[in-house]
N, C-alpha and C positions, 0 to 999 in steps of 0.2 A: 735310364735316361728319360724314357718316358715318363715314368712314375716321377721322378723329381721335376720332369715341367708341368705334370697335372697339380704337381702340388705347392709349386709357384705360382701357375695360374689359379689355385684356390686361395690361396692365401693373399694373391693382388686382388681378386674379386672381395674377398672378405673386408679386406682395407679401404676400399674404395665403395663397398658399401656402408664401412662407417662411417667414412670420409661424409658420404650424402645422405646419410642420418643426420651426423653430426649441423652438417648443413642446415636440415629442413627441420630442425629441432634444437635449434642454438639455445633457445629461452624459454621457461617455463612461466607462464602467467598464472598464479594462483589463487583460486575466486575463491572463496566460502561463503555461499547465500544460504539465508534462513527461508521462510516461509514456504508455501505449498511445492509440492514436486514440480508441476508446473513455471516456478520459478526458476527453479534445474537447468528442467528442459529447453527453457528459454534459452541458456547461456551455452547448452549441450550444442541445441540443435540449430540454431540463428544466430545471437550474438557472438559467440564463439571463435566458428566458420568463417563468418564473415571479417571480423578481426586478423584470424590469421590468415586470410586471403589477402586481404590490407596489408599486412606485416612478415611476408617472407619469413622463415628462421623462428617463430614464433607457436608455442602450443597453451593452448588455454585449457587450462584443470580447472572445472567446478567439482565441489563438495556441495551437498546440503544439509543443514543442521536442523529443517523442520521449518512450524511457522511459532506465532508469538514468541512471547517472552523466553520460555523455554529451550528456541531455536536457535535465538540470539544472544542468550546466554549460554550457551557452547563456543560461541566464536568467543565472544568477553573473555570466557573463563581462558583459552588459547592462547590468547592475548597477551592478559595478564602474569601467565607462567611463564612466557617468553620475555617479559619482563620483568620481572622478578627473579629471574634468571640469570639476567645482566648481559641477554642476547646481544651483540653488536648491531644483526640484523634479523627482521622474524620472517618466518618461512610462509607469508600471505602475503601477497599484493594488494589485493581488492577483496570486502567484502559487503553483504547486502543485508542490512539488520533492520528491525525496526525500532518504532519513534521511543520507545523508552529505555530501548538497553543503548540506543544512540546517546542518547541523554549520558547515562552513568557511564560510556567510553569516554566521551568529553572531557568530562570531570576527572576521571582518573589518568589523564595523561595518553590513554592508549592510538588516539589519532591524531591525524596531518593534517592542517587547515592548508588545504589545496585549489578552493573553487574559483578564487582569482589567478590564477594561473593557468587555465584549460579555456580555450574557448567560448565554449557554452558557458560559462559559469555567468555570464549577464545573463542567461535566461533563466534562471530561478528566481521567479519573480512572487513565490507561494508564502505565504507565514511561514510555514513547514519546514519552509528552506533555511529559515532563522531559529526555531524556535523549536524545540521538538520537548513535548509537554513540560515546560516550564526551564528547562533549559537554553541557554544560547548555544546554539550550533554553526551558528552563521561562517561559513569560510571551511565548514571540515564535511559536508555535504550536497550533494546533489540528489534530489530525489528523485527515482526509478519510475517512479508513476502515483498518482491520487487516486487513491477507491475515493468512493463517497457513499453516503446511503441517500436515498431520497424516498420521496413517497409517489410510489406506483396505483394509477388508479384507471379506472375503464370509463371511457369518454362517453361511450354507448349510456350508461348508467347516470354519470356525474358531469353536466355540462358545467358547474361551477366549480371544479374542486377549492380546498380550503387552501390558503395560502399562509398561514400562521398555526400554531398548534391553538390562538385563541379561535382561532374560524373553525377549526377540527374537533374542537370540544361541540361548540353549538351544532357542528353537523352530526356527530355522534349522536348527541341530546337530540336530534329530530329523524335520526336514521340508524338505531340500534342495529347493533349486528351486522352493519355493512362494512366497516373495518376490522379490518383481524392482523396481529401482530405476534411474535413469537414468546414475549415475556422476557426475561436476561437469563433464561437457564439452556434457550433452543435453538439461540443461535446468534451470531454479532447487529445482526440487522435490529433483532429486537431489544438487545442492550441500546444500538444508538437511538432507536427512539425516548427510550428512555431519558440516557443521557441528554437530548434534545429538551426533554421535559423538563430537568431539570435547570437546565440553561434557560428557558423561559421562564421555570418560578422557583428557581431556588436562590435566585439573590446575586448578584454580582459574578455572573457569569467569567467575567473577564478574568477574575482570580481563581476560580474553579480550573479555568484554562493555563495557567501559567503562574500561578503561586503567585506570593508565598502560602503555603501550607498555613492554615489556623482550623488547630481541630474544635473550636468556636462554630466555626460558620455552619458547620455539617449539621450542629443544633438548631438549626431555625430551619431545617426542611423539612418538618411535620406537616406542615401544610398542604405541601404542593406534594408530598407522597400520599397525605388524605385523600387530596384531589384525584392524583392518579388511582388511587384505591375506587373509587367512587365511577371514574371514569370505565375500568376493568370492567366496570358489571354490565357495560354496555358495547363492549368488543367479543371479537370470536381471537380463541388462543387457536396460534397455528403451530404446528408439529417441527418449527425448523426454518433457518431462512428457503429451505427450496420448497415446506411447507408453503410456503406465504404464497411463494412462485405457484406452485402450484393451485391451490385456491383461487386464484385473481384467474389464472385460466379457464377454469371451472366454473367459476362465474360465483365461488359458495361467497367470497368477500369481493365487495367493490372496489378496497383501497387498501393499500397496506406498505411498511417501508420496507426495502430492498435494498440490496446491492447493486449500483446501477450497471458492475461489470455483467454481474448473473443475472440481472434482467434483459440486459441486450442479448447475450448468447443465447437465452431461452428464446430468446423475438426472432434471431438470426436463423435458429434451428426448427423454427415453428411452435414451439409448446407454449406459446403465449398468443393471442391475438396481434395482430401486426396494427393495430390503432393504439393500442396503451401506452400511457403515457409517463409522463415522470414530472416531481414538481419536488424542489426543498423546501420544507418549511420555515418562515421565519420567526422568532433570530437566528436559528439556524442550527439542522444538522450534521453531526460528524461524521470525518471518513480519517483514512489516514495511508502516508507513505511509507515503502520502504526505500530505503536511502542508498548510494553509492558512497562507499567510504575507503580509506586508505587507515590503514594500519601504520602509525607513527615511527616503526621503522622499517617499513617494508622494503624486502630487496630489492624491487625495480619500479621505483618509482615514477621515475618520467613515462614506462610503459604501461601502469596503471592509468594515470592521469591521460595517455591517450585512449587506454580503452575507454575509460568512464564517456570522455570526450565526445566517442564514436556512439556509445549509448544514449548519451542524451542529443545526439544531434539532432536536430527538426526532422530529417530523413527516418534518421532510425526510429523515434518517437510515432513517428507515424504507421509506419510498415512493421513494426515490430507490438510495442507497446499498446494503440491505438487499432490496428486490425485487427490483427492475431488475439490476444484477449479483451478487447474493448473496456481496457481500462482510460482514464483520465490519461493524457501525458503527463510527464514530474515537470516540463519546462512550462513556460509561456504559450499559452495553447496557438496564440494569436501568429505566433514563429510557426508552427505544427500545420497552419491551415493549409499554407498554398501548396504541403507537401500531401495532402488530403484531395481525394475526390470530393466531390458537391454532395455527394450521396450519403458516403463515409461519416461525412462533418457533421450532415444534417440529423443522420440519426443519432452522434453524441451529441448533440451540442444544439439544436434546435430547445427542446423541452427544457434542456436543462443549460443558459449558454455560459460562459467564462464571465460572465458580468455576476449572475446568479452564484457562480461557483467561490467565488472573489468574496462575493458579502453574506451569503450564507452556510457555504461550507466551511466547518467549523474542527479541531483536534476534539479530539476524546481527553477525558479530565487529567488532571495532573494525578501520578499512580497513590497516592494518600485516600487522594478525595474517590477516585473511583473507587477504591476500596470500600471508603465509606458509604457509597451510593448503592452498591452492590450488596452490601451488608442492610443497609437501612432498608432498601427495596424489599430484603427476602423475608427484614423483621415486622415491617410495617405494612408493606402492600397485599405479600401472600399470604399473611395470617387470616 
């Protein structure tokens, strides 16, 4: 008799612990983010938590697929077999790709134009938010957050820095070797200067930006790669974007471009001097997003659309996005402020403010033309 009541009461405890399983893990939320591990950990250790803290019954699964193209085409590829498959519904919810495999999900049918339907979706107020390298996106994203590069210089050194890449040549031409940059092979900081370069002189920048593609235009930039060849012999090459970081500490270069996320954390952490400053050059600098997005037939939709919701909220933008890695926020920075210390805001957004970001933060080319810039660079410049 005993035995059969110890083994009712194991078997009511067993039930009743699925029972409050079952409870506390009604819903599976399925994220698949690309870019650096750090991007993970975001959703691991903060957005996650905090979600299902919000949502009772609720467990948030991230995956990561890497960063670039490569990262983001793992989710695509996921995607597209799940359609091709003639899934009813696919087994993601939410994922976090970047600007160009966004692009070619679009087009192929694989996502939900969601963004007027969520809240926040008035605060995407960026190009980016429309436009992701020559594609229309507008209504099937929210962006996660803005890198951007700009140009990092020591005020101690440079009380005029140059404000255009035209004021950057003549200060070069009178101050050899005080700028140093990484070239396109050591690192993303030194591709977007480039790329910058070539938006000041390779011609109709606008279409560089957003097509159409004419493999035409990529012939008339002999010039303005002469020019940057010419320019080279009067720069110092740095070993890497934390190359750059590091040199401007050191004091061997006075100005160099950056990533303004890795320049602040270096300031934050002390390995920079706490007076360096930031400036985008005009016409302008690129940086770029990664995006929240919905898989066109994702099982749980309205649960996706509120986590996205919760992520870009002005709160979470701030605490999340804007502290924790001092990246840009993906909304309206101006919504972000009042959830901002005085201190917080000052150090992003003083040197560099939303006005600056607006007119000269710039996408990186449409994937054709950067190929060709990349190409031409390694055939023309480094010879």
């Amino acid at each position: 008799m005993k035995l059969l009541r110890r083994t009712l009461a194991t078997s009511l405890a067993l039930a009743l612990a699925g029972l409050t399983g079952t409870a506390h893990a009604q819903v599976t939320l399925n994220v698949i983010s690309g870019g650096s591990q750090n991007m993970v950990d975001y959703v691991t250790d903060y957005l996650g938590p905090l979600f299902e803290k919000q949502n009772p019954g609720v467990k948030v699964s991230v995956v990561g697929t890497g960063p670039d193209d490569a990262g983001s085409q793992k989710m695509m590829e996921k995607l597209q077999a799940q359609k091709s498959a003639g899934m009813a519904t696919w087994d993601t919810d939410v994922i976090v790709p970047n600007q160009q495999k966004t692009g070619e999900m679009v087009r192929e049918g694989l996502l939900l134009k969601y963004r007027d339907s969520i809240p926040t979706g008035k605060y995407a107020v960026s190009q980016a938010a429309k436009m992701a390298l020559g594609v229309d996106v507008d209504g099937y994203v929210m962006p996660m957050f803005e890198s951007q590069t700009a140009l990092a210089y020591n005020p101690d050194l440079i009380k005029n820095p140059p404000g255009s890449y035209d004021e950057l040549r003549s200060f070069v031409a009178k101050n050899p070797k005080a700028f140093g940059y990484n070239g396109i092979k050591g690192g993303m900081s030194g591709v977007a200067f480039v790329v910058g370069w070539m938006y000041a002189y390779g011609g109709n920048a606008q279409a560089i930006q957003q097509g159409p593609y004419d493999a035409k235009m990529a012939a008339g930039w002999q010039k303005a790669f002469a020019d940057l060849k010419s320019f080279n012999q009067q720069v110092v090459f740095t070993p890497g974007n934390a190359g750059t970081l590091d040199m401007l500490n050191r004091g061997e270069i006075a100005m160099g471009p950056v990533w303004v996320d890795m320049f602040q954390t270096w300031k934050a952490e002390g390995r920079l001097p706490p007076n360096m400053k930031l400036k985008i050059l005009s016409p302008g600098m690129p940086g770029q997003p990664y995006y929240y997005a919905i898989p066109a037939k994702a099982k749980n939709v309205e649960l996706a659309k509120k986590f996205i919701a919760l992520a870009t909220s002005p709160q979470v933008q701030a605490d999340g996005i804007v502290k924790r890695f001092n990246w840009y926020p993906g909304i309206d920075a101006n919504v972000v402020k009042p959830a901002l210390d005085a201190k917080t805001w000052n150090q992003l957004f003083v040197d560099v403010t939303p006005a600056d970001l607006a007119k000269n933060g710039k996408p990186f080319p449409l994937a054709p033309y950067f190929k060709d810039l990349r190409e031409q660079y390694e055939a023309q410049v480094q010879n």
